[in-house]
N, C-alpha and C positions, 0 to 999 in steps of 0.2 A: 694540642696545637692543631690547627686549622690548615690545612696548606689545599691550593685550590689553582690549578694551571688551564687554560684556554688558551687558545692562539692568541688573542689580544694583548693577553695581562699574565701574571705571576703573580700570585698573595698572598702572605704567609702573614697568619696573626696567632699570637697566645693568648691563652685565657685566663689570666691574673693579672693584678693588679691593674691599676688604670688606664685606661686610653683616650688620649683629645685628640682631633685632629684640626687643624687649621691651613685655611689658604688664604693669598692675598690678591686682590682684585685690582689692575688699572688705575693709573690717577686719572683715567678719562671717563671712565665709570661713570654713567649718574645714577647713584646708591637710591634714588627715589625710584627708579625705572626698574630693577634686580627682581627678579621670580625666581623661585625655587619652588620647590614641594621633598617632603620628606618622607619615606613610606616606607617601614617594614627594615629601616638602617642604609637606606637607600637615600641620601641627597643628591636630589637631580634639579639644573642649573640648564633651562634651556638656551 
């Protein structure tokens, strides 16, 4: 088990079995305009 504290955040993840994560974005959104970059487990959404 992974457990990891900073002033900002708290995180605790296990290491079995699987993990998704998902989020949901705006209906004002326009899904052609969206950048992301994924690096190293890192999705960053500027």
């Amino acid at each position: 088990m992974k457990r990891e504290k900073k002033k900002e955040y708290h995180r605790i993840e296990c290491s079995w079995g699987c993990l998704n994560r998902s989020f949901s974005i705006g209906e004002n959104v326009d899904a052609d305009k969206i950048e992301a970059t994924y690096d190293n487990g890192v999705l960053k959404i500027p």
